[in-house]
Every structure is written in structure tokens, then in C-alpha cells.
N, CA, C and O of each residue as an XYZ file, in Angstrom:
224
protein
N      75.540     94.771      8.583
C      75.058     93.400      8.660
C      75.323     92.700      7.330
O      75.065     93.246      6.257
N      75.878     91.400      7.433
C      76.088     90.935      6.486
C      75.102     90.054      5.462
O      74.336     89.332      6.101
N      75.025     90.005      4.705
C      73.923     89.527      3.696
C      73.781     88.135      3.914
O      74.893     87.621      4.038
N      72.865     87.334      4.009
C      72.284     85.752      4.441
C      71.847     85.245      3.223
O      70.888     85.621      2.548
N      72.733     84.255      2.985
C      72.466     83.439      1.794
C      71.526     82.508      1.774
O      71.333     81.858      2.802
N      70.680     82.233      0.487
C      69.617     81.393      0.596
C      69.779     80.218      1.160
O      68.898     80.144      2.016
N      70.542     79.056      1.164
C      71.733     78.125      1.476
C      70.835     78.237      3.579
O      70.008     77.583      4.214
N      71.388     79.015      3.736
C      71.532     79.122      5.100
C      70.005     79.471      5.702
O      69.764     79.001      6.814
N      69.096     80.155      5.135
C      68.214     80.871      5.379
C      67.171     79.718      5.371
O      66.402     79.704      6.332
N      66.995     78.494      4.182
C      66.401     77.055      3.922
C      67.088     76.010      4.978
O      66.333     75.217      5.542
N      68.342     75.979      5.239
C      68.633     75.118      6.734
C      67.838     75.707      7.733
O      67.000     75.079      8.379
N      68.112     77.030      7.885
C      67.242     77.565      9.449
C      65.260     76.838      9.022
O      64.523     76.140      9.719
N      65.127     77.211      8.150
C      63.626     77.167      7.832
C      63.529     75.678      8.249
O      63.111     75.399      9.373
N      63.988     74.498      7.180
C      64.151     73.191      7.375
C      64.093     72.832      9.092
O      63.076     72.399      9.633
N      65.237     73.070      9.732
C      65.154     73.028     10.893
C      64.147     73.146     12.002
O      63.917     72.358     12.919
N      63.571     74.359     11.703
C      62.282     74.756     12.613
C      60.850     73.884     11.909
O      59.824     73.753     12.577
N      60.937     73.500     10.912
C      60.159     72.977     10.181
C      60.180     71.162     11.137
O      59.153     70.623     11.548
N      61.271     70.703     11.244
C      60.855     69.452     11.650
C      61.174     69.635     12.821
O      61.462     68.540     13.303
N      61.310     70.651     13.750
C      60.805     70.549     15.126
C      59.942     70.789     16.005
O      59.385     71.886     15.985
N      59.556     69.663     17.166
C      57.663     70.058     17.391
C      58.424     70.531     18.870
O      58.132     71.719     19.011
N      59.307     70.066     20.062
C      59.504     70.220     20.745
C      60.929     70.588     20.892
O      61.679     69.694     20.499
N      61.466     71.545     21.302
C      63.177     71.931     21.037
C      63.391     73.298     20.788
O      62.623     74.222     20.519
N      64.727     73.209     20.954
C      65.105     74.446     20.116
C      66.234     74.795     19.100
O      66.861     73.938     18.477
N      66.379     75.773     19.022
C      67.122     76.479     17.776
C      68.039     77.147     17.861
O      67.782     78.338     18.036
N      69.425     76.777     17.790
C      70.776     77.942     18.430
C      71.468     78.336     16.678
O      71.946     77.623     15.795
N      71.203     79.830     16.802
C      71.851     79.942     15.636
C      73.286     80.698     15.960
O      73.122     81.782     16.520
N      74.940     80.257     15.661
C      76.027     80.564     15.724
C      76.472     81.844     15.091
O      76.442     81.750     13.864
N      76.853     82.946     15.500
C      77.103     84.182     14.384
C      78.939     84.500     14.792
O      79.556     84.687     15.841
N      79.204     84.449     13.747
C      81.336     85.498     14.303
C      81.247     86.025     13.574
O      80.841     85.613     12.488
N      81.561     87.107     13.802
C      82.176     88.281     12.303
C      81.083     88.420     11.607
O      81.095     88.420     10.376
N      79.664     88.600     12.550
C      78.476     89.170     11.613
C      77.695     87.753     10.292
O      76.701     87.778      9.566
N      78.746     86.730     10.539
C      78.258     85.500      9.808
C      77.378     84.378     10.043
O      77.916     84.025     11.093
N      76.454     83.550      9.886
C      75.886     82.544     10.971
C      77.309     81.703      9.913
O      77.758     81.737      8.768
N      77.599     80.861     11.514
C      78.379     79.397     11.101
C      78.270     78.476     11.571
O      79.144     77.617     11.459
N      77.003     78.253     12.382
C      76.597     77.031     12.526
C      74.920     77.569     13.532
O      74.536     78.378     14.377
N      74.398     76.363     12.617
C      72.769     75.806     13.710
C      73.240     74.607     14.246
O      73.997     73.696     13.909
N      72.375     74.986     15.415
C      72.480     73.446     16.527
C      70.961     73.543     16.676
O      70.334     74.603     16.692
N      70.433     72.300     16.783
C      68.835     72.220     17.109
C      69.236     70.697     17.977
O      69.987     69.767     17.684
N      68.349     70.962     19.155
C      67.904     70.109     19.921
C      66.689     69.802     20.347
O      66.100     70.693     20.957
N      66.068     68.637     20.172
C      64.840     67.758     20.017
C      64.458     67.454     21.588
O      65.123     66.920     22.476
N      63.530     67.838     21.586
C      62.695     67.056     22.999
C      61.918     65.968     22.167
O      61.695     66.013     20.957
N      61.551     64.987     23.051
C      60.779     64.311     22.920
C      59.766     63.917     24.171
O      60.332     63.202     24.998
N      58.504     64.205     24.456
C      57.713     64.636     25.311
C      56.428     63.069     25.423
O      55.660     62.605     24.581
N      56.708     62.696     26.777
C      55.573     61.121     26.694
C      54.619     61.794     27.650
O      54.760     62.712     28.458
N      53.480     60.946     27.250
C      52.430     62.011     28.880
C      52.911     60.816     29.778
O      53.376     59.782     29.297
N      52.730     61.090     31.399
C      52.625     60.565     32.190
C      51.518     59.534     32.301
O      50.491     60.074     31.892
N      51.341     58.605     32.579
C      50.813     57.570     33.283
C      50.349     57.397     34.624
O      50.963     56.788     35.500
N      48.594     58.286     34.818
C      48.490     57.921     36.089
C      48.678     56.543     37.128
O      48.157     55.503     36.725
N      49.326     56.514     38.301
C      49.112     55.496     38.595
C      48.155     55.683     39.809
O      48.338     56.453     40.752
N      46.877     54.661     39.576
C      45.986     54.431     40.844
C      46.374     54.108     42.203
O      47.212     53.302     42.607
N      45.442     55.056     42.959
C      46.213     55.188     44.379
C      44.886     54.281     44.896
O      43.665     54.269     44.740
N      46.134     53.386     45.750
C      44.782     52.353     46.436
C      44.245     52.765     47.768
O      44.969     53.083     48.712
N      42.853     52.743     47.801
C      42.224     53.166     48.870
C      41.975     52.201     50.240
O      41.318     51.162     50.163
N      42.433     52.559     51.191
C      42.168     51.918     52.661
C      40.825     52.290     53.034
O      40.269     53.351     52.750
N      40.307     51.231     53.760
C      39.256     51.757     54.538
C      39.404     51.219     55.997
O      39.733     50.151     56.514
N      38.959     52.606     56.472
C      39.053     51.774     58.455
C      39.795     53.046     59.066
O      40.096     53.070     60.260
């Protein structure tokens, strides 16, 4: 296994650090990471909408 430079080890950290919803793809060839991809959710609550009542 190849040795992980600080460089790389503070992007991964950074990364997970400003994400609340998402995730984290870390890239490895030849035993190397060469690239993070992070993808962001962004999450709204729903909005009940009132159901109108009949009578009869």
C-alpha cells in the first residue's frame, strides 16, 4: 500500500467536513487516490398540504 500524503488526507477530511447530506467517491489506480468526487444533496421538508373535508 502506498503511503497517503498529508495534501490528500486534508482534501478527504475538508470534504467530509462540509458535507451534511451526500457522498464521498474516493478514485484509487496503481494503489494511488487520484481523484475525490463529492456530491451534495440538498434536502427541503415537505409541505403538508390540507386535505379538504366533504360532508354528506
Amino acid at each position: 500500500m502506498a503511503r497517503i500524503d498529508d495534501k490528500k488526507i486534508n482534501d478527504i477530511t475538508e470534504a467530509l467536513e462540509k458535507i451534511e447530506f451526500g457522498s464521498l467517491a474516493i478514485t484509487i489506480h496503481e494503489g494511488e487516490i487520484t481523484q475525490i468526487d463529492t456530491t451534495e444533496k440538498k434536502r427541503y421538508p415537505l409541505q403538508s398540504k390540507r386535505k379538504k373535508h366533504v360532508n354528506g
